[in-house]
N, C-alpha and C positions, 0 to 999 in steps of 0.2 A: 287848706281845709275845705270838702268839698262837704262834704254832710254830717248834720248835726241833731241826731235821735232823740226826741223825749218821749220819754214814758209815761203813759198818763192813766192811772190808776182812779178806779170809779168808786162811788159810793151808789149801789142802783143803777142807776144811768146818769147820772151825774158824775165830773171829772169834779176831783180833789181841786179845794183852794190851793194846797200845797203842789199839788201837778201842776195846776195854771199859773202857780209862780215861777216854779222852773220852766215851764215852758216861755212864759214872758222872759226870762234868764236865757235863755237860747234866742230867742228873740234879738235881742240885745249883742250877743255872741255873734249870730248869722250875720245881721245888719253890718259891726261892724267888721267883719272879719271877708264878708262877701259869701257864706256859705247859705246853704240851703235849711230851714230850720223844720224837720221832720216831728210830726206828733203821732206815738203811736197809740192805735187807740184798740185793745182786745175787747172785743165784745161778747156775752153769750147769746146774742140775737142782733139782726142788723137793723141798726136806728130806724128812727120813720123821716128824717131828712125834713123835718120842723124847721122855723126858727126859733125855736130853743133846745133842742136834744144836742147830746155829744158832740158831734159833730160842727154846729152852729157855734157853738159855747169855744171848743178851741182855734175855731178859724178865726173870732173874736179878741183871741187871746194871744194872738201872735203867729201861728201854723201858716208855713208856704203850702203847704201839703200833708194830708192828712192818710197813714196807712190804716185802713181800717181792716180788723181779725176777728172775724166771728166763728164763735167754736161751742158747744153747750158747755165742754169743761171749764170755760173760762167765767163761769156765772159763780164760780167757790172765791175763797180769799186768794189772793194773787202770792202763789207758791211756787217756787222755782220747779216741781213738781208737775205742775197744771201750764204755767205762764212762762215756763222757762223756755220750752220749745218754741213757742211763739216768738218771744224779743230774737232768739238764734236765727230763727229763719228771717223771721225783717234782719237783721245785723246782715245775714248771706247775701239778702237777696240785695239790701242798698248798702255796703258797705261803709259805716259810718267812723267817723274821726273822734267825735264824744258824742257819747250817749249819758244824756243827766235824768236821773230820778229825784223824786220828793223821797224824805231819807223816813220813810214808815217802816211798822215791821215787816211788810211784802216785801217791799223793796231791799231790806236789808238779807232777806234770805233771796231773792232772785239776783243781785247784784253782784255780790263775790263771785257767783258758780258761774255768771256769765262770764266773769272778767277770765276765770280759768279758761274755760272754755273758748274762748276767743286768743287764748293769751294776749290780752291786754290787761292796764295799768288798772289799778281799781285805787282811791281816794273817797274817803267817806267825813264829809263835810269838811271841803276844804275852802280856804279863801280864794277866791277869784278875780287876777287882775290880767287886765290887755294892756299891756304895754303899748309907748308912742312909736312901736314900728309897727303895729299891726299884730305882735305874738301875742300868747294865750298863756298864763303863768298860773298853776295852778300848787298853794300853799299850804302844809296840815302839819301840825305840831305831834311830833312822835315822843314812845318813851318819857312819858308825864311832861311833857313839855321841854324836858334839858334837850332836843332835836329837832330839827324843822326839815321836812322835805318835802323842797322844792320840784315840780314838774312845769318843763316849758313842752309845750304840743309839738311846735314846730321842730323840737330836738328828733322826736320819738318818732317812731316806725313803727306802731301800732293804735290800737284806741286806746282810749280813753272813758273806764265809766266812772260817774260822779254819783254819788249822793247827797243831792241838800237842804240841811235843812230848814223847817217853814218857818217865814217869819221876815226875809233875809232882804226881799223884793218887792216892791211892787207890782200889783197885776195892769199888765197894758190891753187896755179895751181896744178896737177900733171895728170896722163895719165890713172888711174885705172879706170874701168868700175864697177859703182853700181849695188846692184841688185834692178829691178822693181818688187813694188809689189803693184796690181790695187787694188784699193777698190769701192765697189760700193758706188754711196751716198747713205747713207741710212735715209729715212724719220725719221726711229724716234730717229735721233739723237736730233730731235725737243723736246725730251722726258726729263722731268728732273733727270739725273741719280737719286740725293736724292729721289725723289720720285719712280724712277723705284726701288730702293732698298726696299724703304717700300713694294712696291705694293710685290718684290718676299717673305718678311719675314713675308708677311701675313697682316702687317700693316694696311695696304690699303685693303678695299673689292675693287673688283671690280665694274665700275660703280660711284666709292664715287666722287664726285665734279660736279658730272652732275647736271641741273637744274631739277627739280620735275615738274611733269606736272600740271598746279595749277588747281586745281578743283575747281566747282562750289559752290555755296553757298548752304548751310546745309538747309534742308527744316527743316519747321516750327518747326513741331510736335515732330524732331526729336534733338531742343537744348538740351544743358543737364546745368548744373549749379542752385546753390539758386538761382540768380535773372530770369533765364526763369521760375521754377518754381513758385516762385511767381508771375507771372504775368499770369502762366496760374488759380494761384486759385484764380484771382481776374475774 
């Protein structure tokens, strides 16, 4: 497991109690599993790098490394609509193992359509245990509870998004300063990687899914087929 994405969802400019528990929850994951514990942070304007803004608040909070996104659309409620292309393109650009959100209504509509889109595993408030080799066991009771399915990380060949819910952890304080690392948005996060993959192995021509320009109607002389010819030797 080399990287591990939280989502961290603002009120203002303030991150959620509930983002800074799951971020402390990754915290916790990175430490012992040896991954890297990524916070990402969308902003609609770039902090003032205070000790107390954004920034400061999650470096506090557990963050090796803080991706910060600033965009004006991202000053609305957090909609996969507005926020979606954002988490895609941090997901591109650092490719992550699990990415865990606070289980709010943002997050419940940004979380699925990423998990599509990424074709990864999507789990929405599950139990969380690490087993004594080092694995990552992730638990949710299906179908009113007569099911239980289970996910171990180290099985899977993809990511992994989480949602969980607040309440679950405790928030870990401590004084270390993260590193920032900006990213731009980038548009064609809008792009669907399975597809941008075809298109680089050649799959895809270029062009393929566009509408054709519909042409006009075939002059007379020039049908082809038995029944225009018969109707011209009549």
């Amino acid at each position: 497991m080399a990287n591990i994405l939280v989502y961290i969802e603002l009120d203002g400019e303030r991150p959620l109690p509930a983002s800074l528990e799951a971020l402390a929850l990754g915290r916790v994951i990175a430490s012992t599993l040896g991954a890297t514990n990524y916070a990402l942070l969308p902003c609609a304007a770039r902090p003032s790098y205070g000790d107390d803004d954004a920034i400061a608040v999650v470096s506090r909070h557990g963050a090796d490394k803080v991706l910060l996104i600033t965009h004006p659309t991202l000053a609305g409620p957090p909609l996969y609509a507005t926020h979606g292309p954002v988490v895609m393109g941090a997901c591109l650009a650092l490719p992550p193992t699990l990415v865990l959100m606070a289980s709010t209504p943002g997050s419940r509509d940004v979380a699925p359509r990423l998990a599509a889109q990424l074709a990864a595993a999507y789990l929405a408030e599950p139990q969380i245990e690490i087993d004594e080799d080092g694995g990552l066991t992730l638990t949710r009771t299906v179908c009113g509870g007569r099911y239980v399915r289970r996910l171990r990380t180290q099985d899977l060949e993809r990511p992994v998004i989480v949602t969980l819910d607040p309440g679950r952890s405790l928030e870990l304080r401590g004084d270390e300063e993260a590193e920032v690392v900006v990213l731009p948005p980038s548009a064609s996060a809008r792009r669907s990687p399975s597809r941008a993959r075809a298109r680089r192995a050649g799959a895809v021509r270029p062009g393929a899914g566009r509408r054709r320009r519909r042409r006009g109607p075939r002059p007379r002389g020039l049908r082809r087929g038995p029944a225009a010819r018969r109707r011209a030797r009549r």
